[in-house]
Each structure stands twice: as structure tokens, then as C-alpha cells.
C-alpha positions as CSV (number, residue, x, y, z in Angstrom):
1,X,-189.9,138.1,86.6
2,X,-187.8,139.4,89.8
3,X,-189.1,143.3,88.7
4,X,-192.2,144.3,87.5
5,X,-190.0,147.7,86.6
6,X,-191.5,148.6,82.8
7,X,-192.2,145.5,81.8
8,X,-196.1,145.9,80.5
9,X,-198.8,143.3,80.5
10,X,-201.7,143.7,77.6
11,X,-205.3,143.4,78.5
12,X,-207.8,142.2,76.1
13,X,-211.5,142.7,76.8
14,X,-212.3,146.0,79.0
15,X,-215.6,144.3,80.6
16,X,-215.0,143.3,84.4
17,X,-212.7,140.5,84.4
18,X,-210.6,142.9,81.9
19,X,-210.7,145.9,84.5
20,X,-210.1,143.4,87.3
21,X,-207.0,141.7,85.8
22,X,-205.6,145.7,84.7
23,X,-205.9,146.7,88.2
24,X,-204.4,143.2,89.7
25,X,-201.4,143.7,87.7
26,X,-201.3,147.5,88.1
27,X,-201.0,146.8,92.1
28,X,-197.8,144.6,91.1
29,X,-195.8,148.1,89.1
30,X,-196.5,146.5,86.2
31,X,-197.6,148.9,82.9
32,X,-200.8,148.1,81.8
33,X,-202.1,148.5,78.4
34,X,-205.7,147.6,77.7
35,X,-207.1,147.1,74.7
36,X,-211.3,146.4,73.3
37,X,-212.0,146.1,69.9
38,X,-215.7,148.3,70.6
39,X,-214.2,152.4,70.3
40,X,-214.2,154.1,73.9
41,X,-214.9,151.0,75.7
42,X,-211.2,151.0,76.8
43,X,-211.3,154.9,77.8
44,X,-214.5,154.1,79.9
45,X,-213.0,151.3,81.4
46,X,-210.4,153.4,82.9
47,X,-212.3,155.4,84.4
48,X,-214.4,152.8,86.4
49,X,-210.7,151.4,87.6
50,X,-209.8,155.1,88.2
51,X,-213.0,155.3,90.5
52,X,-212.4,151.6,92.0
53,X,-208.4,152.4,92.9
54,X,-209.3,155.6,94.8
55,X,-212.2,154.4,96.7
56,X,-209.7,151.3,97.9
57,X,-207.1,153.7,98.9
58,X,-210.0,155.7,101.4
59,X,-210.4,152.4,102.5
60,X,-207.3,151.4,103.1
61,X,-207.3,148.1,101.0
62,X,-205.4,149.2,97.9
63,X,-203.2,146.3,96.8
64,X,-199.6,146.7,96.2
65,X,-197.2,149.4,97.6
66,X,-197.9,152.0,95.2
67,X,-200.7,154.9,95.3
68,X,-203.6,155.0,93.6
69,X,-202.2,157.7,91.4
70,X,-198.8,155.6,90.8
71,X,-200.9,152.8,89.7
72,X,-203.1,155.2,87.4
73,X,-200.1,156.4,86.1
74,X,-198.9,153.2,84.4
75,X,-202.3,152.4,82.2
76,X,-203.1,153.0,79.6
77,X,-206.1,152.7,77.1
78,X,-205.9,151.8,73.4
79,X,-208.4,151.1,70.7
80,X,-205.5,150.1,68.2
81,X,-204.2,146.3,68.4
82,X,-201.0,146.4,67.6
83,X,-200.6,149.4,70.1
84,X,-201.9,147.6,72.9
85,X,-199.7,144.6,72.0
86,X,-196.2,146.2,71.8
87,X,-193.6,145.9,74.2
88,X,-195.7,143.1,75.8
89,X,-194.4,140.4,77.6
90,X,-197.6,138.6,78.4
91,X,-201.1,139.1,77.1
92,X,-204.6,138.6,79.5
93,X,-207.7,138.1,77.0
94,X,-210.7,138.5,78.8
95,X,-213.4,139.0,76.4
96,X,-217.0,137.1,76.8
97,X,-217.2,133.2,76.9
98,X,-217.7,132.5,73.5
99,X,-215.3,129.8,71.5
100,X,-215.0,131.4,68.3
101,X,-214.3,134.9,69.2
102,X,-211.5,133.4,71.4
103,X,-210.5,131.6,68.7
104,X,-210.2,134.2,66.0
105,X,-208.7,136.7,69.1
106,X,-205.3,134.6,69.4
107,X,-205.2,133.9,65.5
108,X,-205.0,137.6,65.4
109,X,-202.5,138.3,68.8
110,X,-200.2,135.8,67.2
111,X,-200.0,137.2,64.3
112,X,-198.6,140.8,66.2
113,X,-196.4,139.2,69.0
114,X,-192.8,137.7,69.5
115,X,-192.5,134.0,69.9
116,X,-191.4,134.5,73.7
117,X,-194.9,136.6,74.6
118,X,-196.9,134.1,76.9
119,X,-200.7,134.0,75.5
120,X,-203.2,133.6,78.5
121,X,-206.9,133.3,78.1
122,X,-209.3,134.2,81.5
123,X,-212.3,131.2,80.3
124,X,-213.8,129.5,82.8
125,X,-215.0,126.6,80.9
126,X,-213.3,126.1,77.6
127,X,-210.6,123.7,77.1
128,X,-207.4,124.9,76.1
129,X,-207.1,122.5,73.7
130,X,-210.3,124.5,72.2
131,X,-209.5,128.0,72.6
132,X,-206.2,127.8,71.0
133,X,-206.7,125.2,68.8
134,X,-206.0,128.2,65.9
135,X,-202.6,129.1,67.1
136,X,-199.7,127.8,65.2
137,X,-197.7,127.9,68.8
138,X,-198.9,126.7,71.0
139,X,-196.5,125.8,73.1
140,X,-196.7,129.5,74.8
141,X,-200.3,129.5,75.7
142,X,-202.1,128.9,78.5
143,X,-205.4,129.3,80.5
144,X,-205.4,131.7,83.4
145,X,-208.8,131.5,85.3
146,X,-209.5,134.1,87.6
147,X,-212.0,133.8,90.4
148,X,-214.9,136.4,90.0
149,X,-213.8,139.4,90.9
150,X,-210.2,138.8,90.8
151,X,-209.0,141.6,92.6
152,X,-210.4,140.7,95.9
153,X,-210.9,136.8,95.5
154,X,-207.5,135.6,94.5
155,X,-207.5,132.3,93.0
156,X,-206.5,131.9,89.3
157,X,-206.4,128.4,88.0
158,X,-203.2,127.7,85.5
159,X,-204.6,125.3,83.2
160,X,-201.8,124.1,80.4
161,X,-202.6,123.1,76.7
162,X,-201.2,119.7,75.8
163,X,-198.3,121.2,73.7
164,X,-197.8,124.2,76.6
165,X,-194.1,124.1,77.9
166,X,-193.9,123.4,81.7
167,X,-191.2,126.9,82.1
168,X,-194.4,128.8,80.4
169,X,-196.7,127.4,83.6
170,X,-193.6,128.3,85.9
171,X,-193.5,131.7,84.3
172,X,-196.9,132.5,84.8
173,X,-197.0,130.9,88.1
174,X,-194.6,133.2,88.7
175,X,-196.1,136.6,87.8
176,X,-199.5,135.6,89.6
177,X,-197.5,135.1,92.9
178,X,-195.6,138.4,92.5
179,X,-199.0,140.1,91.8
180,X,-200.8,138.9,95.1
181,X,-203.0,136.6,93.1
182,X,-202.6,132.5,94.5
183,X,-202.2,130.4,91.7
184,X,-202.7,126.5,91.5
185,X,-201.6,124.0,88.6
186,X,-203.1,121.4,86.9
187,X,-201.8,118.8,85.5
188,X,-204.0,118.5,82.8
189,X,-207.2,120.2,80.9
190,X,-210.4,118.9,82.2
191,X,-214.0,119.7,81.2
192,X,-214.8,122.9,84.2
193,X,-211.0,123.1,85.4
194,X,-211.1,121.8,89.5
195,X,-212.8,124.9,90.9
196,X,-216.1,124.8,89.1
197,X,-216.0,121.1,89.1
198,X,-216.2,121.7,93.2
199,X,-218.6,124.5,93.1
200,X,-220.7,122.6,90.5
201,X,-220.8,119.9,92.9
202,X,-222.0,122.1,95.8
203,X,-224.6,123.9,93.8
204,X,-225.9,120.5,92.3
205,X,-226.9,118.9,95.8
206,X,-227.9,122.4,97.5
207,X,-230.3,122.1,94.5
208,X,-231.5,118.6,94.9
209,X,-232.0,119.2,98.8
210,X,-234.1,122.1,98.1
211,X,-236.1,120.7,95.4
212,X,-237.1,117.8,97.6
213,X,-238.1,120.5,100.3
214,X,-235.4,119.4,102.8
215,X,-234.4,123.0,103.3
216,X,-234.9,126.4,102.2
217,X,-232.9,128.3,99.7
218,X,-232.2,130.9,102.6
219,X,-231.4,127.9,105.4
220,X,-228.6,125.9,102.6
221,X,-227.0,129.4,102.0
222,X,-226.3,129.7,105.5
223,X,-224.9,125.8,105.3
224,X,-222.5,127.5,103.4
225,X,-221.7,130.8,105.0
226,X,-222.0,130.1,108.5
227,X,-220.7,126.7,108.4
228,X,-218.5,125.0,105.7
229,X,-217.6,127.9,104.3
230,X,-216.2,129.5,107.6
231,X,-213.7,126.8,107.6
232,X,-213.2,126.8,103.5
233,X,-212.2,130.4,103.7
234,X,-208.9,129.0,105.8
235,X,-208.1,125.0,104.6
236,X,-209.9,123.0,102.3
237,X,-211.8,120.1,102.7
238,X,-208.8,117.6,102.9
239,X,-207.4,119.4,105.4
240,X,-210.5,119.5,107.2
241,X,-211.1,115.5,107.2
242,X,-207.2,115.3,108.7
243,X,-208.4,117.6,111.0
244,X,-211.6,116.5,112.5
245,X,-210.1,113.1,113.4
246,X,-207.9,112.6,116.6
247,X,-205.2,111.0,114.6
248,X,-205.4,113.1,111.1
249,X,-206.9,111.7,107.7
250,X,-205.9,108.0,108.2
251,X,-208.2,108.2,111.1
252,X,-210.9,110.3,109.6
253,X,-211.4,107.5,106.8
254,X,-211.7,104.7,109.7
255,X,-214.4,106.5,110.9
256,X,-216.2,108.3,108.2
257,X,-216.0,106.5,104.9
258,X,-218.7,103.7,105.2
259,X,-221.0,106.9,106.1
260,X,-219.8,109.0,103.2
261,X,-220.0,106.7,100.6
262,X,-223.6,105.6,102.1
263,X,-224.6,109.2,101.8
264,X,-223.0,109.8,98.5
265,X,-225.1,107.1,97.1
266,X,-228.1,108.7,98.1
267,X,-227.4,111.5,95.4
268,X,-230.0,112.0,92.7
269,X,-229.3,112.8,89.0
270,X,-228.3,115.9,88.0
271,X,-230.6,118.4,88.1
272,X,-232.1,119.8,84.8
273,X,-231.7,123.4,86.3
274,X,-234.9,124.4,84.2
275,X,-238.9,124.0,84.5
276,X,-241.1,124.3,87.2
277,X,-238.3,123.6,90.3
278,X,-236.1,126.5,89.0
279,X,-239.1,129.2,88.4
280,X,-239.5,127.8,92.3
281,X,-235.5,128.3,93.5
282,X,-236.2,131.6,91.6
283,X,-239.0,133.2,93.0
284,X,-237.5,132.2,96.3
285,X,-234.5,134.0,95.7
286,X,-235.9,136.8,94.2
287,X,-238.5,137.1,97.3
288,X,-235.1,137.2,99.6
289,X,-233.1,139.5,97.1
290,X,-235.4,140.9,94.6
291,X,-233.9,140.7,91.3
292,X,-233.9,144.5,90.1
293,X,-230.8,146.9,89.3
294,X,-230.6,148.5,92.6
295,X,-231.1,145.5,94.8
296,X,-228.8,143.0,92.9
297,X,-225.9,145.9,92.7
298,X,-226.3,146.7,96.4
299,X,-225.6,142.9,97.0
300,X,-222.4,142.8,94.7
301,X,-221.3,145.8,96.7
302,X,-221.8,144.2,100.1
303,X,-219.9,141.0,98.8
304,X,-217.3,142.9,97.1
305,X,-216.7,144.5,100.3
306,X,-216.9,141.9,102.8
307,X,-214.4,139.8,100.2
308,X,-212.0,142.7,100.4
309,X,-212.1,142.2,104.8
310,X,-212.0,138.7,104.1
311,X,-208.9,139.2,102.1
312,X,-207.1,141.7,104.6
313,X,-207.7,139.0,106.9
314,X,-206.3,136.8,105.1
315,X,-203.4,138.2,104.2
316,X,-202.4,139.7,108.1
317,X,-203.9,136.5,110.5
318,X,-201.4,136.9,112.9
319,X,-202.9,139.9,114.3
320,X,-206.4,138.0,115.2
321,X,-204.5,135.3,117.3
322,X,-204.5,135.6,120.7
């Protein structure tokens, strides 16, 4: 994977994590071919990328080294399977979350594809073990979980089946890197992969504290966004704990662990997420982002945006040092 020179990556599922991967890989050179099983879907989807690339290059936050037009020029829409699938060397499925219809999707790609075309499914909560439990090889498949969206948030969490072969998670590891994207390993399936584990965590207590009326929904965003996550966007919390003690994380636990675990005992159950307390979170919400059309896509934008400054920043630091 030194060249991404002809070498064509399959999209399945045209919806926004399907438009997201195709334009991810298209900033990499690679030839795109994307593929939904609903007629003109893939055409459409095209033209929303076509719109997304050019407004990124006025913005100047195009991925990649090539133009929006160069990148245009190597995808391709198909409404035909086998089409989509030929010449692949690794297949994306991004259809909608549902186990069956992931199921019967790589049944059916592995009927159409070489033994040495790597088989990577975008879910964000089913179990490899689950997804591709229907796949007489399964030694070649993997999970690939992208962060929503993708293209500007670049996380994607390489989750292995049992059976997968470790060169398959190096391969893929591989491509990710070379298309911008940061990938992490696990070792192993778990129920919600590591990243929604955490954020499941996070939403759980910012739940339970508002709930009891310890804060607003409007004063624990802001915990987030103008506190832990200023940091977060940088190091993660274990390098935060080594440093915010003189002498790094051996320190840190000599001062700090009594009062964690005394606070992490103080946790309630996990909250139902349903009845009265949610219409309440709700209707607070919705009185600080109303929860029509215009206002909710006006929000994406804004986030979408400042995620794309985020990751310019990210991706140049050296030139906000002093």
C-alpha cells in the first residue's frame, strides 16, 4: 500500500458515512467506486460529494494533494454489484445499522470477490463476530469504525474478528494512515468498541447530573467544550492525569485516587434514557436548539465547520506556538 496509483476501493451504502468514506479515500488518489442497492442513490450521492469537494477547495481545507476535479475524476457511481466490486482491493460497507442486512451484504460481496479483497464493515455497535458471522472467510474481514463525519473527525476504530489475520489489521492500518484518517487497534471485540464505551460513559453521568438538577443541559455542554474537551482535542485523559501532577501519573495516583474512586462510587444506575427526565433533557435542548430542519442543519454546518479548523489545526500546530 506504498501507492494509491489505480488501485480502487469499493463503497457500499451511498448515505453519509458512504459519501464520507468515498471522499476520504478519494483525497488519498485512490479510485472510488460506490455502489447502493436503491437505483440513482449512488448518482445523487455524487453529486452531494461533487458539491462538498468544491466548497472545501474555496475554503482551502481540501484533503490530499489533488484538486477537487482530480479527485472527482476517480469516482465513480454504479447501481450494478459486481461492477462496483471489480478490480477492488478493499471493500467499505456503510449501509444503516441493522444486523441482518450486514449479514446478507458480505454473504453476497463474498460471493463476487478474490480471497485477498479485505472486507470492512463501518458499524458502530455490532460485533464482528456478528456481522460476519455468514462469511465463509473470515479471516479477511474486519470492522472499520469511522467517527461521524469521517472526513473531518479522523478516528476509525480497527476492530478484528476472532479468526481475522493480524497482516489484514496491519493492511488496513495501513491504508487509513496513508489516507489522513488515525487509526487505533484493538485487541479484541467488545460490546461498543473503546470510543462509545468512553462517550457512553460521559453522556451517562452528564445525564444523571442533570436529572438530579446539579446543572443545566447548557452549563454540562460547556464542561465539555470549554473545559475537558479543550484538552481532549490534544492528549487524552491518561496523558492528562501524567500531566497534572509534578512528577507524572505515579504522582497523580498518590494524590488523586482515594478522591476518584470516592467520587466514582457516588455514580447512580444507568439512566433509563426514556420517561418523564428525557421529555425534560429534551425540551431543554430543543428550547436551546430548536429541533426543526433549518435549525438542526444550521448546527451540523457550524460543527462541521469548526471540526474542519479544528482539524487544520491539528494537522499544522507548529505554526500556533510561540
Amino acid at each position: 500500500m506504498n501507492t494509491s496509483t489505480g488501485q480502487i476501493v469499493s463503497i457500499i451504502g451511498s448515505g453519509l458515512i458512504g459519501r464520507s468514506w468515498a471522499m476520504v479515500f478519494l483525497s488519498g488518489g485512490f479510485r472510488v467506486k460506490i455502489f447502493d442497492s436503491q437505483p440513482g442513490q449512488a448518482a445523487s450521492a455524487i453529486q452531494e460529494i461533487r458539491k462538498q469537494l468544491e466548497e472545501l477547495q474555496k475554503a482551502g481545507l481540501l484533503r490530499g494533494n489533488l484538486s477537487a476535479v482530480d479527485q472527482l475524476a476517480l469516482l465513480s457511481c454504479h447501481d450494478d454489484l459486481p461492477q462496483a466490486l471489480e478490480g477492488a482491493f478493499f471493500i467499505q460497507e456503510s449501509v444503516f445499522e441493522d444486523l441482518e442486512v450486514k449479514q446478507s451484504i458480505f454473504q453476497e460481496l463474498e460471493g463476487h470477490v478474490g480471497e485477498g479483497v479485505v472486507l470492512s464493515s463501518s458499524t458502530s455497535c455490532l460485533l464482528p463476530s456478528n456481522v460476519f458471522s455468514g462469511v465463509r472467510n473470515k479471516t479477511r474481514c474486519i470492522v472499520s469504525h469511522p467517527v461521524n463525519p469521517p472526513y473531518y473527525v479522523r478516528l476509525v476504530e480497527l476492530v478484528p474478528h476472532p479468526e481475522t489475520l493480524p497482516e489484514v489489521v496491519d493492511c488496513t492500518h495501513a491504508l487509513m494512515a496513508q489516507v489522513g484518517q488515525a487509526p487505533i487497534r484493538l485487541m479484541k471485540e467488545i460490546d461498543g468498541f473503546a470510543l462509545n464505551r468512553v462517550q457512553y460513559a460521559i453522556i451517562a453521568e452528564s445525564w444523571r447530573l442533570v436529572k438530579e438538577g446539579v446543572i443545566s443541559v447548557q452549563d454540562i455542554d460547556l464542561v465539555m467544550s470549554e473545559g475537558l474537551g479543550m484538552r481532549y482535542a490534544f492528549i487524552g485523559p491518561m496523558e492528562t492525569m501524567h500531566l497534572n501532577a509534578p512528577e507524572g501519573l505515579e504522582d497523580y495516583l498518590r494524590r488523586y485516587s482515594v478522591g476518584m474512586r470516592r467520587v466514582l462510587s457516588s455514580f447512580g444506575p444507568v439512566p433509563e434514557f426514556c420517561g418523564e427526565e428525557a421529555e425534560a433533557i429534551n425540551q431543554e435542548m430543543c428550547d436551546l436548539i430548536p429541533n426543526d430542519k433549518h435549525h438542526l442543519s444550521t448546527r451540523r454546518e457550524r460543527r462541521d465547520h469548526l471540526l474542519m479548523g479544528l482539524a487544520k489545526l491539528k494537522k499544522h500546530p507548529k505554526q500556533w506556538q510561540g
